[in-house]
C-alpha positions in Angstrom: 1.2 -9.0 20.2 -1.3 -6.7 22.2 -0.6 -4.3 18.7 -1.5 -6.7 16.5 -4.8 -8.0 18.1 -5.6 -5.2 20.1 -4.8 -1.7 18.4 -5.0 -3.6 14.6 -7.5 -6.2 15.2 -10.2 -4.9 17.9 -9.2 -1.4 15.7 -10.2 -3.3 12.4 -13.2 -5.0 14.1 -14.7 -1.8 15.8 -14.4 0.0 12.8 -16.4 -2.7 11.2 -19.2 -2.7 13.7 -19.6 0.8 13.1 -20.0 0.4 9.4 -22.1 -2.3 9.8 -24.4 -1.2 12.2 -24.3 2.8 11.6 -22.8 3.7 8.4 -24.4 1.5 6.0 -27.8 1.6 6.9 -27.9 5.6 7.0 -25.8 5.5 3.4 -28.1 3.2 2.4 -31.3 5.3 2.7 -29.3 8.5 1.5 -28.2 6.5 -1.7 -32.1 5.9 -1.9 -32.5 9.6 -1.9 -34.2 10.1 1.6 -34.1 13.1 3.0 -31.7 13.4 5.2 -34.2 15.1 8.7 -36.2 11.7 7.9 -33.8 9.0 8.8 -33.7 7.8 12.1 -31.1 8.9 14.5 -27.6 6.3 14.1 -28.7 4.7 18.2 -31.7 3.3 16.6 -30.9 1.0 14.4 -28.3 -0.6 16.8 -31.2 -0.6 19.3 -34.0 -1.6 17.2 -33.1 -5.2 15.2 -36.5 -4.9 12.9 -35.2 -1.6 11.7 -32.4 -3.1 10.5 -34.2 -5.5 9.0 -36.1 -4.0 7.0 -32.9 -2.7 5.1 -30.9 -6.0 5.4 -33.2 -9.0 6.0 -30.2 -11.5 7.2 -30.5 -9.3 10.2 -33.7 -11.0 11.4 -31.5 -14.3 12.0 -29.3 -12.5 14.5 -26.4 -15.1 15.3 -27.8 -18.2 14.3 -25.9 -18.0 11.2 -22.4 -16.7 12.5 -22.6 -19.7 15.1 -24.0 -22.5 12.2 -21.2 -21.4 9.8 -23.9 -20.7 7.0 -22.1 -17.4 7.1 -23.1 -16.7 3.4 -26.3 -15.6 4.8 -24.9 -12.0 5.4 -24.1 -11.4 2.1 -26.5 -8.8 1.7 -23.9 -6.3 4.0 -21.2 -8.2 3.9 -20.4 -8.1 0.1 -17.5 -8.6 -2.8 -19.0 -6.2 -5.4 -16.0 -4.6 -6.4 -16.0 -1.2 -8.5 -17.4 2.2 -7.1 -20.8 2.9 -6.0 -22.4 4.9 -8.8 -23.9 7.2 -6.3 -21.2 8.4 -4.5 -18.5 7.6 -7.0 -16.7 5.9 -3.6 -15.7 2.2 -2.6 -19.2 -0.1 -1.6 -20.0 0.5 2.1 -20.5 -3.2 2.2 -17.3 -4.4 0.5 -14.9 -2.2 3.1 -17.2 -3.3 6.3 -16.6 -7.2 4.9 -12.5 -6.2 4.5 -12.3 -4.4 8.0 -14.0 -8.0 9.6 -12.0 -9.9 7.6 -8.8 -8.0 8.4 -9.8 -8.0 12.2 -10.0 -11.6 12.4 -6.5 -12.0 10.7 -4.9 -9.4 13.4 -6.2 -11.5 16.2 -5.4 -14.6 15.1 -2.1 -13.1 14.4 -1.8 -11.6 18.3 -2.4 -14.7 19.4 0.7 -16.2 17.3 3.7 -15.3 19.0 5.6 -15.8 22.1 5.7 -13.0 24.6 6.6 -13.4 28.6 4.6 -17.2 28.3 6.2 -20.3 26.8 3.6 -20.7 24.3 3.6 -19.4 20.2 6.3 -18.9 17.8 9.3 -17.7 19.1 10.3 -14.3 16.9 14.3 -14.6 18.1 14.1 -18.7 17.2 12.0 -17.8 13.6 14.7 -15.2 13.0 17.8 -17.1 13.3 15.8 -20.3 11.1 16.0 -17.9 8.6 19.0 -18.4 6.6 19.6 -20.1 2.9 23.2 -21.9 1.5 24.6 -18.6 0.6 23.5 -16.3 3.5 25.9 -17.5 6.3 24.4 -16.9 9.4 21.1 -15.4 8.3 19.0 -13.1 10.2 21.1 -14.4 13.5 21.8 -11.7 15.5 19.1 -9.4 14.3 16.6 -10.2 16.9 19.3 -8.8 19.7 19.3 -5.6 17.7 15.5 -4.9 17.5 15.4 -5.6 20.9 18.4 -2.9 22.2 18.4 -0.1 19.4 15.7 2.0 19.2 17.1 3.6 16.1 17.2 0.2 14.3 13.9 0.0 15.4 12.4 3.4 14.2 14.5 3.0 10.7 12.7 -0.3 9.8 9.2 1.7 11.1 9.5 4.3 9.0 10.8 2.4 5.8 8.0 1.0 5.9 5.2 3.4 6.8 7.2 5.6 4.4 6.6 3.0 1.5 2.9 2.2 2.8 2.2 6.1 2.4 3.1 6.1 -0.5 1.1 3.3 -2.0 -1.7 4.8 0.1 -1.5 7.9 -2.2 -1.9 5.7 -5.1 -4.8 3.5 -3.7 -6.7 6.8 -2.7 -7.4 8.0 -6.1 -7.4 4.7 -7.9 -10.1 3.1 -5.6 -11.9 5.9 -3.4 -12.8 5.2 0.2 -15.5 8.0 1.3 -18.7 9.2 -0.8 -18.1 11.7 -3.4 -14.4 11.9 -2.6 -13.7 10.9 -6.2 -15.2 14.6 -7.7 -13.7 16.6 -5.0 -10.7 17.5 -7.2 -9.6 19.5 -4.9 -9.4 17.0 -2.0 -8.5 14.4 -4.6 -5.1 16.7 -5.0 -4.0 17.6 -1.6 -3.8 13.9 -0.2 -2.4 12.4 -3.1 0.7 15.2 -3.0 -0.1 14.6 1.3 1.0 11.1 1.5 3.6 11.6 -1.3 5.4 13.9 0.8 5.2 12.2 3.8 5.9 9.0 2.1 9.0 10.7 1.1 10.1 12.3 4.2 9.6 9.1 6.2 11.6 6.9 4.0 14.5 9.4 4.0 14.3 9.1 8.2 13.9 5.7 8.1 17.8 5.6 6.0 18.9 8.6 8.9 18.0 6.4 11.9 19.2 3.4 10.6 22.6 5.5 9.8 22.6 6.5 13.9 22.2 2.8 14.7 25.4 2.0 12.8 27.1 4.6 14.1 25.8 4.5 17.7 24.3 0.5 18.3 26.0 -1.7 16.0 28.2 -4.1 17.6 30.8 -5.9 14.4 31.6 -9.0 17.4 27.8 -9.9 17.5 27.1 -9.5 13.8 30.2 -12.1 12.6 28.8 -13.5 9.2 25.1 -12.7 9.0 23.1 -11.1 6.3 23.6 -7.5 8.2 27.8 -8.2 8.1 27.7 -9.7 4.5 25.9 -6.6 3.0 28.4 -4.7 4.7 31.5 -6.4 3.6 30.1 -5.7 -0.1 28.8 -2.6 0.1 31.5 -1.4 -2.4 29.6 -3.4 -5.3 26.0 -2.8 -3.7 26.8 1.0 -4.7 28.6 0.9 -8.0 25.7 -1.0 -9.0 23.5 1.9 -7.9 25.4 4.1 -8.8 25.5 2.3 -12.7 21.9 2.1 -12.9 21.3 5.5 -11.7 24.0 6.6 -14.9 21.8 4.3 -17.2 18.4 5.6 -16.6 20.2 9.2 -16.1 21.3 9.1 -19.7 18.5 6.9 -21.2 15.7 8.3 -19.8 16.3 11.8 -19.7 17.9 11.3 -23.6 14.4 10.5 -24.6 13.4 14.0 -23.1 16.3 15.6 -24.9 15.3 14.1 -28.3 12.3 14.9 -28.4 13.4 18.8 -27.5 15.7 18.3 -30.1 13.5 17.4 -32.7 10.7 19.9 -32.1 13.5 22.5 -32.2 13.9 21.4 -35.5 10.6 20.9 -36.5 10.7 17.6 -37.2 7.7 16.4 -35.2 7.1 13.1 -37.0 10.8 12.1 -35.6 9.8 12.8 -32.0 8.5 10.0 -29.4 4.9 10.2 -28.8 1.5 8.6 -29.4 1.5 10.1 -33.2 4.7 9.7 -34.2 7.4 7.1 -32.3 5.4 5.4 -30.1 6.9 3.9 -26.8 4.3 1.9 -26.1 4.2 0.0 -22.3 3.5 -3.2 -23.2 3.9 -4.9 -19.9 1.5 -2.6 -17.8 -1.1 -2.4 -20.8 -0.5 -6.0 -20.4 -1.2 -6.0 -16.3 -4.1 -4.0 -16.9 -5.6 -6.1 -19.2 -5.3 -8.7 -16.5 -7.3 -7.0 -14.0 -10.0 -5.7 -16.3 -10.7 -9.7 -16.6 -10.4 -10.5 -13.0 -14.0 -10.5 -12.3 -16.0 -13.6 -13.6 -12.2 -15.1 -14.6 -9.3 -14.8 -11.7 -12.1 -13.5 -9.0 -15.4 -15.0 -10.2 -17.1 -13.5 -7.5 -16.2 -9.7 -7.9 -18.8 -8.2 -9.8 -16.3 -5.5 -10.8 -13.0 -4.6 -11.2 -11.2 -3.7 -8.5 -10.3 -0.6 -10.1 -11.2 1.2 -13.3 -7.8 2.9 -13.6 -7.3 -0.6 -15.4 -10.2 -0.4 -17.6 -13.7 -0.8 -17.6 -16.6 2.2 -17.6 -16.2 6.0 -16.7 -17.8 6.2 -13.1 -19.5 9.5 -13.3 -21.1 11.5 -10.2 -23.2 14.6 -11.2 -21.6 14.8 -14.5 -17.9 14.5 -13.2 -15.8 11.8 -13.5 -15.1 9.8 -10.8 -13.1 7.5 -11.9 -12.6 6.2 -15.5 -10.0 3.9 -17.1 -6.1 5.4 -17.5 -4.9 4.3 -20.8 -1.3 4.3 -20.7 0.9 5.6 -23.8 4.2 6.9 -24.5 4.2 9.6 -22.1 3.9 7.4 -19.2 6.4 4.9 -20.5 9.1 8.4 -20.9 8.1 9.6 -17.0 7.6 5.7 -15.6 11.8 5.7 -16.4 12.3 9.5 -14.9 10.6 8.1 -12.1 12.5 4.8 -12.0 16.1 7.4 -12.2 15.1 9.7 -9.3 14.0 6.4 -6.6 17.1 4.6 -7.7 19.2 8.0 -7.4 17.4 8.3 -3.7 18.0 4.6 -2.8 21.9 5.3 -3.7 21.9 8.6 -1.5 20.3 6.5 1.2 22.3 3.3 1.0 25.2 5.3 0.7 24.6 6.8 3.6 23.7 3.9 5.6 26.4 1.4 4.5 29.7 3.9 4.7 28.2 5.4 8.1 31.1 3.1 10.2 34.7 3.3 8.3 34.3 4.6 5.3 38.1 5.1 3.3 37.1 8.7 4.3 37.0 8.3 7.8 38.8 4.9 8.7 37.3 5.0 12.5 34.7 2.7 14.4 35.7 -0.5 12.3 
């Protein structure tokens, strides 16, 4: 609880005091093009209001607004533009200050939510054991004991997931750039896109090796009698064959494609090959998702004046005659490598799994049933 309103929300709320009241007024006048030596120092426009002012009027109000409710009076740093600023080629100052508030009132409201040492809020252990459907036995029952006495069940499920949020953080990094001129700094661009992959990768694979130790070490069979934990371990035989299926399919299928086309060139036969000029593999369903956001603003988000990004489609964003960002327009290449991508996570999943679900009495070693 403390976490969630305290390091996430007072985090998420300082950070957007400091855009608010630092960062955008000094990116504001260098966006303008003044000269750097001739902006005032960052203390003085939290100490001076009509400085402030001058750049964002709805700071002449002060509260007023905030304690009326006619929030929609800070609008002018507090935005939902969307898109890139076309100066810096990075995400609007105003849209990620509006995102960090927003997110720090949802952590502290969410700190506030559940039951600690007082008998007041929702009751994690009591939410936990709610949690079961007509075919999951016993549900989550069970489960709350175990985050509460292993701390390798605890540390597996952490780095799952900050394993996985890495990795979409690599994605989101390119595809919608947080800091000024970030976006031309191929370089930069590069390194914390492979950065977070890596890590990504390294954290998921300890996330599967801690949660193995907590089989072997913390698991107790007489408390987890019939509940989703138990049940995926009674039919962990099918969980992997299945894996192990798909990971033969997309083996074959995907890397066939490959093969084919080696084939064919080897041949000469060019016009028989998959590609954008001869077979084309077209992805349908992610032309098809793009297409979707492209229309978001004025349709699904009425109020976005952009995209949220132009790797779905749009304008080329272009800083000092580089591209900062510019639409991605998918073809048969990315349909071939979107399946070798799909074989290597499952084949990952089944090393993981594997390892995880035949870590207590495997027909190997019969012991610690």
């Amino acid at each position: 609880n403390h976490h969630l309103s305290g390091l996430l929300g007072l985090g998420c709320l300082s950070w957007a005091g400091h855009q608010i009241h630092v960062s955008l007024p000094v990116n504001k006048l260098l966006d303008a093009g003044v000269a750097p030596q001739e902006i005032p120092l960052p203390h003085e426009f939290i100490v001076n209001r009509d400085l402030m002012a001058q750049l964002y009027p709805s700071f002449s109000k002060g509260l007023v607004p905030f304690f009326t409710l006619n929030w929609s009076e800070y609008s002018d740093f507090l935005t939902f533009k969307g898109g890139l600023n076309p100066v810096t080629g990075g995400l609007w100052l105003s849209d990620t200050a509006h995102h960090h508030l927003a997110l720090a009132v949802l952590f502290i409201v969410a700190g506030h939510m559940y039951r600690t040492n007082w008998g007041i809020g929702h009751s994690m252990k009591e939410i936990l054991e709610a949690h079961k459907g007509p075919f999951t036995g016993e549900g989550h029952k069970g489960l709350y004991e175990i985050l509460t006495t292993s701390w390798h069940a605890q540390l597996a499920i952490n780095l799952a997931m900050m394993g996985s949020v890495s990795i979409i953080v690599a994605h989101h990094m390119y595809a919608m750039p947080p800091y000024p001129y970030i976006a031309t700094d191929y370089p930069t661009q590069l390194s914390i896109f492979t950065h977070h992959m890596w890590i990504g990768g390294f954290c998921v694979v300890g996330g599967a090796a801690h949660a193995g130790i907590f089989m072997v070490r913390d698991y107790n069979p007489a408390q987890n009698y019939n509940n989703l934990l138990d049940r995926v371990i009674r039919h962990r035989d099918a969980i992997i064959s299945h894996l192990n299926w798909i990971c033969i399919f997309l083996g074959f299928h995907s890397f066939g494609l490959y093969i084919h086309n080696d084939t064919m060139r080897a041949l000469g036969r060019t016009q028989d090959m998959f590609s954008d000029t001869a077979i084309q593999l077209k992805p349908v369903f992610a032309q098809w998702v793009q297409s979707i956001h492209t229309l978001a603003p004025g349709n699904t988000t009425p109020n976005a004046l952009a995209t949220a990004s132009y790797a779905f489609g749009g304008d080329v964003v272009a800083v000092g005659n580089k591209v900062a960002m510019m639409p991605i327009s998918l073809g048969t290449a990315d349909f071939m490598v979107h399946h070798i991508h799909a074989f290597t996570i499952h084949v990952t999943v089944l090393i993981l799994l594997k390892g995880v679900l035949f870590s207590r009495n495997s027909r190997l070693i019969p012991d610690k049933a």
